[in-house]
C-alpha positions in Angstrom: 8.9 -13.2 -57.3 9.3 -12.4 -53.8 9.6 -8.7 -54.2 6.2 -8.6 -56.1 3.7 -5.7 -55.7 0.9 -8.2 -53.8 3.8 -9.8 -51.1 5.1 -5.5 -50.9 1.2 -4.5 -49.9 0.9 -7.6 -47.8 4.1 -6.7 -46.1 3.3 -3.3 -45.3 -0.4 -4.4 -43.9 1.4 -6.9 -41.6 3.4 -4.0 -40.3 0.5 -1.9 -39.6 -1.2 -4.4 -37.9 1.7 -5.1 -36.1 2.1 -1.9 -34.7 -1.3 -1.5 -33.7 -1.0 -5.2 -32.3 1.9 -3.7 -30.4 0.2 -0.4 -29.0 -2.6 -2.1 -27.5 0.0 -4.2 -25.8 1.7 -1.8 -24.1 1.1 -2.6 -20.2 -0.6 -1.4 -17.3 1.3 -0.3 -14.0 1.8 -3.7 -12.6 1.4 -6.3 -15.0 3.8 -8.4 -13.9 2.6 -9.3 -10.8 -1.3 -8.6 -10.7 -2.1 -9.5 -15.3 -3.3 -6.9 -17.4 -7.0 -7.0 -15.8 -6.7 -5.9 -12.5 -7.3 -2.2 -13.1 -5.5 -1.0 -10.5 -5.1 3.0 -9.8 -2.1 4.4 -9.7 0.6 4.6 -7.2 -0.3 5.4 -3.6 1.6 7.8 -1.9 0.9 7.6 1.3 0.6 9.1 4.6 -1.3 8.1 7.5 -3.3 11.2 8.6 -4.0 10.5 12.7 -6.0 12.4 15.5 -7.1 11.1 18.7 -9.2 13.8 19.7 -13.2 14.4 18.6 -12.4 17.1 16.2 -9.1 17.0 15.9 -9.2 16.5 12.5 -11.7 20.1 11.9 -9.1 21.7 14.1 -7.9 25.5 12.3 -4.8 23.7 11.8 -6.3 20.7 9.9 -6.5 22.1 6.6 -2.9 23.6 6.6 -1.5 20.5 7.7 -3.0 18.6 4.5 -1.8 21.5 2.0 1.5 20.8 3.5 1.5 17.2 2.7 -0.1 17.6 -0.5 3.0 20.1 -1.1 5.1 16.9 -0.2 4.2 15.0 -2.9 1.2 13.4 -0.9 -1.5 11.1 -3.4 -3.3 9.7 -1.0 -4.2 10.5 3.0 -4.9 7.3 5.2 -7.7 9.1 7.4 -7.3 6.9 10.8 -10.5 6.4 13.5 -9.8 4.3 16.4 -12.7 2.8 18.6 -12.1 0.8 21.1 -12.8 -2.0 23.3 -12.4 -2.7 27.2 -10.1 -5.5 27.2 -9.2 -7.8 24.4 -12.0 -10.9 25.6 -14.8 -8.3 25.4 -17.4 -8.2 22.8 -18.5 -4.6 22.5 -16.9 -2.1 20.7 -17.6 1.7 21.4 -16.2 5.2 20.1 -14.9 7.3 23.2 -13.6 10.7 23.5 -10.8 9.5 21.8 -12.5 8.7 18.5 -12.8 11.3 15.8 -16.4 12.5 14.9 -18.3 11.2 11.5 -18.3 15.3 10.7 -14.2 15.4 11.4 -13.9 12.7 9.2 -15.7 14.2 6.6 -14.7 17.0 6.5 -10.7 15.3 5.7 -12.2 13.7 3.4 -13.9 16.5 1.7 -10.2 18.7 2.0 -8.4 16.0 0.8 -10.7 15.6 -2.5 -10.5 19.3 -2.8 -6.6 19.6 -2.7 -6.4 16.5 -5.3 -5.6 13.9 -2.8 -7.4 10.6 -3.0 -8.2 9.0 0.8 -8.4 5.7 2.3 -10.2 5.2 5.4 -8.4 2.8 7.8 -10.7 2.5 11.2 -8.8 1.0 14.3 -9.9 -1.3 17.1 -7.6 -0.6 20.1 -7.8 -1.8 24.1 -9.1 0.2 26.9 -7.2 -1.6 29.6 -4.6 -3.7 27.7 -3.5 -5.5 31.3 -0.1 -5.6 31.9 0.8 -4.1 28.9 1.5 -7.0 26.8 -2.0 -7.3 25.3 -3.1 -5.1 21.8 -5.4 -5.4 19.2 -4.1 -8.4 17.8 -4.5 -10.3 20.7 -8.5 -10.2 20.4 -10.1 -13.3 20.4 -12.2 -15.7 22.4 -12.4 -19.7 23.8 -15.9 -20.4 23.1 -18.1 -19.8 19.5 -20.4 -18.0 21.0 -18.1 -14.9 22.4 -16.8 -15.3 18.6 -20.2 -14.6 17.6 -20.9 -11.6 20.0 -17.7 -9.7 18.6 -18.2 -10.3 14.8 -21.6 -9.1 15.2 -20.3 -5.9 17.2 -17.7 -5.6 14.2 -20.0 -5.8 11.4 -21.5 -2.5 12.3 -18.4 -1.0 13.3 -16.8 -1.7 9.9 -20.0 -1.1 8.1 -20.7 2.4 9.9 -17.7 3.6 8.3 -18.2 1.7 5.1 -21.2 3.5 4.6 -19.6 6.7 5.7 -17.0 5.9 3.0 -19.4 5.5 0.1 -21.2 8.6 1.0 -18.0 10.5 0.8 -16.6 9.1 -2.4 -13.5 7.4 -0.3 -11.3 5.2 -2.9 -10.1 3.0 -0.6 -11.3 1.5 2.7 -9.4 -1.0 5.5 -12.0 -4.0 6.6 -9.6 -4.2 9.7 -6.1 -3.9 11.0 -3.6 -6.0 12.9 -6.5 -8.3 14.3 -4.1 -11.2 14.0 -5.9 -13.8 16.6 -9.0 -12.7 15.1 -7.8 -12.8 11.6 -7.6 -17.0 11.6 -11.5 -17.0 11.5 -11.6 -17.0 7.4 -15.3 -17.9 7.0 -16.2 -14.5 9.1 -14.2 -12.4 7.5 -15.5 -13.4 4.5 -19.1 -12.8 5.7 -17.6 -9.3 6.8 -16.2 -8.4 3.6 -19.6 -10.1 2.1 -21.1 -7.6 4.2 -19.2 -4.1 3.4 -19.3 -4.9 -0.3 -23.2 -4.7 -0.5 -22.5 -0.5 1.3 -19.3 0.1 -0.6 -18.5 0.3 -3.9 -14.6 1.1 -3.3 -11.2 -1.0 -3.4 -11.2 -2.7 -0.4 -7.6 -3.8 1.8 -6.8 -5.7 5.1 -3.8 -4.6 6.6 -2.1 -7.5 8.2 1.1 -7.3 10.8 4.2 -8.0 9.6 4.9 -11.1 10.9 1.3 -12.6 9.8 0.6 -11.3 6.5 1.1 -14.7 5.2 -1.7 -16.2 7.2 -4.9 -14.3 6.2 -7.2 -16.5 4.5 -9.1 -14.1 2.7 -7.1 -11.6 0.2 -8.9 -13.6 -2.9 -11.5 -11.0 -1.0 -9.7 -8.2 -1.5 -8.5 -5.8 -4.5 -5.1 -5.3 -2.5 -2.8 -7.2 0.1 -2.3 -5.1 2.7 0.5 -5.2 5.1 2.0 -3.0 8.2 5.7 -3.1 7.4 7.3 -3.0 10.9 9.8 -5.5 10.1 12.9 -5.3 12.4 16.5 -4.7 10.0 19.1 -4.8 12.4 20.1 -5.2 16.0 23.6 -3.1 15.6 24.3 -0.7 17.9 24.3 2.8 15.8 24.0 1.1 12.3 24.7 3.0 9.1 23.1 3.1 5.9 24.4 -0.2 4.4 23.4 -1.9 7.7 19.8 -0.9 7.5 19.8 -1.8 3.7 21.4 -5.3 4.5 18.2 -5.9 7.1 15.5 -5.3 3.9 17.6 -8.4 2.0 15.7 -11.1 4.1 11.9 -9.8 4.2 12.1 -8.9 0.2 13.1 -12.4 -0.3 9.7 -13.5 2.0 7.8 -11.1 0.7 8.6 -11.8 -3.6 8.3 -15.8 -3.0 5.1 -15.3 -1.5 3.6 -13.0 -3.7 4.5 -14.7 -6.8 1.6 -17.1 -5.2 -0.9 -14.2 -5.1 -2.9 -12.4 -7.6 -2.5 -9.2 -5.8 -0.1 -6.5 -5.4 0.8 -5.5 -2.3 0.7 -2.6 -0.6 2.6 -0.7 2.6 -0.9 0.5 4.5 1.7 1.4 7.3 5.9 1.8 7.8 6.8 4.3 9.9 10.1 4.7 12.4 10.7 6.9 15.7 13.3 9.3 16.0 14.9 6.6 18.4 18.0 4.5 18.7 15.8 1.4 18.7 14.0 2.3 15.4 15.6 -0.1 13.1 15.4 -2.8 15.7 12.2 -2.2 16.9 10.3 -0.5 14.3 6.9 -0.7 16.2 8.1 0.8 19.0 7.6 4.3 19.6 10.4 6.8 20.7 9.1 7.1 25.0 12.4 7.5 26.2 16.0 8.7 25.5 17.4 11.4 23.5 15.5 11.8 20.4 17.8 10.6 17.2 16.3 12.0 13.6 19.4 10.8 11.9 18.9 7.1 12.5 14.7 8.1 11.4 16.6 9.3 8.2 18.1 6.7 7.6 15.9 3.8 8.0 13.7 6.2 5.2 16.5 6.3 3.0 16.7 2.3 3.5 13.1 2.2 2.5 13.7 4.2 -0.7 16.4 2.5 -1.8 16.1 -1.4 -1.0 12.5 -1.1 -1.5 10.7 1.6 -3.0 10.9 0.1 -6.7 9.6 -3.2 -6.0 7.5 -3.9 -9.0 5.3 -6.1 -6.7 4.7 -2.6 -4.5 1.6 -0.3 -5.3 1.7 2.0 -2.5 3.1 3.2 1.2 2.0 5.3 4.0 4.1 6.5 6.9 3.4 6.5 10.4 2.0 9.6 10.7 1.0 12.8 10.5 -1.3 14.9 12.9 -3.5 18.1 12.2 -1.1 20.2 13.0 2.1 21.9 11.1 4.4 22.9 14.1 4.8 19.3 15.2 8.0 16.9 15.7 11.1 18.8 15.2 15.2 17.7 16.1 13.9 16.9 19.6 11.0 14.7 19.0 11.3 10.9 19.4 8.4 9.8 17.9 6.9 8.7 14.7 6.3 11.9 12.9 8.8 13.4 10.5 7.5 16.3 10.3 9.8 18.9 10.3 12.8 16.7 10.6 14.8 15.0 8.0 12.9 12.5 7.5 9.9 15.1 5.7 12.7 15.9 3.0 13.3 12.5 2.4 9.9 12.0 1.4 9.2 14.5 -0.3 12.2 14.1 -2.6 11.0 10.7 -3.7 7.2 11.7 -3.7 7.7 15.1 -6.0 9.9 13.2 -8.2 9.5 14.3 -12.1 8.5 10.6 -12.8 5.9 8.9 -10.4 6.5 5.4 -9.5 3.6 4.0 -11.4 5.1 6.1 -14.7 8.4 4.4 -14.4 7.1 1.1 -14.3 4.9 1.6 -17.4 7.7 3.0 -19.2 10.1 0.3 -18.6 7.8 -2.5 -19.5 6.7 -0.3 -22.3 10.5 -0.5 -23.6 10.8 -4.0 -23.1 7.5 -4.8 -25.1 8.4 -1.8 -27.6 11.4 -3.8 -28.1 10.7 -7.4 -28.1 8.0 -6.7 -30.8 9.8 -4.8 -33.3 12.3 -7.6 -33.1 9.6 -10.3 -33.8 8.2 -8.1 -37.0 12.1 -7.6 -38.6 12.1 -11.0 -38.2 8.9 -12.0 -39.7 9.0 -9.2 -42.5 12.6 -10.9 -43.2 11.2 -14.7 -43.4 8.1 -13.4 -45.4 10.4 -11.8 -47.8 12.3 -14.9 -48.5 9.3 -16.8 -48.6 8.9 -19.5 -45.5 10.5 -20.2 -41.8 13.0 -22.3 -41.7 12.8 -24.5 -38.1 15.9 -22.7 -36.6 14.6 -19.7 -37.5 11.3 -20.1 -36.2 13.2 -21.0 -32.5 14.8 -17.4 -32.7 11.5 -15.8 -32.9 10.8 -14.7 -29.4 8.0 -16.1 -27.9 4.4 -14.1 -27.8 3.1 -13.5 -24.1 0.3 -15.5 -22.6 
């Protein structure tokens, strides 16, 4: 009776509607840590694209510097514009000589798009006269409510200047701010901020919080991604190897997964960079001012990077600190950031022109895993249907169905 003709057909209709149960299962990049309706884009593969002159970024050299990185595996160029203010109690914020025009901005943007990159635009509040030295951007902020108020109102149209500049110019991504980590404990503001750029942008937005004060922000629920600057130190050993630096990661991946498991977001790099300098690993914020230069430690805090972290399912994207509008820049004897050509550029690249991108990987793997678990849940169901009801231990083995 159980083999009749009727229980055959029904058999072979729950099949098929298994297996097209089971295709539109098959998971998005990221599902495990953002849910299946976050949407998110793929991968970023990052650099963070950096000029402190007017038109430094419309420079000859410009475009040949961005076919190079898009030769390097480049997805997606962080376009940086710094303004600045005088000292970090004032309350006006002003572009000088140092910040890139609208038109050099553009004009990235517009190369970028061409060459099949994707952009974020990440503008920068920096200090004139930073004092003794000590002071930087994070260490804006105010006494009283009403210099509070003077600042966010100056910031508002910074952020929304380029917000609007960003719409225009089809950017994917923007930054609302970056390391402003005094300024950053005033939630409802931000929110009015963010309130603010949403109604002139139509992009994914990010914050891109220091290191040590990612944890702190008040406002990602805001947001489409976490952002965070990954300068976290690794080790304090004199001339570390490879394992050393690896060891370092152990601590801030631990941090970083029991936090995010909190989130609803996925998190991603907006800058990690290290100097071709003894201190790198220890200091990662710290630029190379002094010394002999040292690409092989830069190497290998990149190689760390790629192997400790780089496959972090709760990671969806990095850029490293940086690259200028040029292509005969850095070199063995450079200290600073830039890896370009040392090293640290083949490093990269062989990660970035991989045959599989990140984002592919993940949804393959998950795909297995679902692939798998469902056609183990339909041989057992075809078998119990077959023999005509569940028995209670067998209906325990079935695996259970995802919320």
């Amino acid at each position: 009776m159980f083999g009749s003709p009727i229980k055959n057909k029904f058999k072979f209709f729950y099949a098929a509607l298994a297996c097209a149960f089971l295709v539109s299962m098959i998971p998005p990049s990221y599902a495990e840590v953002v849910g299946m309706s976050q949407g998110f884009p793929p991968f970023q593969k990052g650099m963070c694209y950096v000029t402190w002159e007017k038109d430094g970024f419309a420079s000859p050299y410009s475009e040949k510097a961005l076919k190079v990185l898009r030769e390097m595996g480049v997805e997606y160029l962080q376009i940086n514009v710094t303004q600045y203010q005088d000292r970090y109690n004032s309350t006006t914020i002003k572009a000088t000589q140092l910040t890139p025009t609208d038109s050099s901005v553009k004009y990235t943007i517009e190369t970028a798009h061409k060459l099949g990159m994707k952009t974020m635009l990440k503008p920068h509040l920096d200090l004139i006269n930073n004092e003794d030295g000590s002071y930087w951007r994070a260490d804006i902020g105010f006494h009283n409510d009403a210099d509070w108020k003077k600042w966010f109102a100056e910031y508002e149209k910074f952020i929304v200047h380029y917000a609007k500049l960003a719409e225009k110019n089809n950017v994917e991504v923007l930054c609302v701010g970056t390391e402003l980590s005094f300024a950053s404990q005033k939630t409802a503001e931000w929110k009015s901020v963010i309130s603010l750029v949403k109604r002139s942008y139509s992009g994914k937005l990010i914050y891109a919080a220091n290191w040590d004060n990612y944890k702190n922000i008040g406002f990602w629920e805001d947001l489409d991604y976490i952002g965070i600057d990954a300068y976290f130190p690794l080790t304090y050993n004199e001339d570390p190897d490879l394992s050393d630096i690896k060891e370092g990661w152990k601590k801030w991946i631990q941090e970083i997964e029991s936090w995010v498991s909190t989130q609803s977001k996925a998190i991603v790099f907006t800058e990690i960079g290290y100097a071709s300098s003894p201190g790198a690993p220890s200091e990662p914020w710290k630029n190379g001012t002094q010394g002999n230069a040292d690409v092989d430690i830069q190497a290998k805090c990149y190689i760390a990077f790629f192997e400790a972290v780089w496959d972090r399912p709760w990671l969806a994207g990095v850029y490293w600190w940086k690259w200028g509008p040029s292509v005969y820049g850095g070199g063995k004897n450079n200290r600073r950031f830039t890896p370009m050509n040392k090293p640290a550029a083949e490093i990269l690249t062989k990660h970035y022109v991989s045959r599989m991108t990140k984002s592919e990987k993940h949804t393959e793997g998950a795909m297995r895993k679902e692939i798998a678990q469902k056609n183990k849940m339909l041989g057992l169901k075809m078998k119990h249907r077959e023999q005509g009801s569940y028995g209670m231990a067998e209906e325990k083995s079935l695996p259970k169905e995802k919320e």
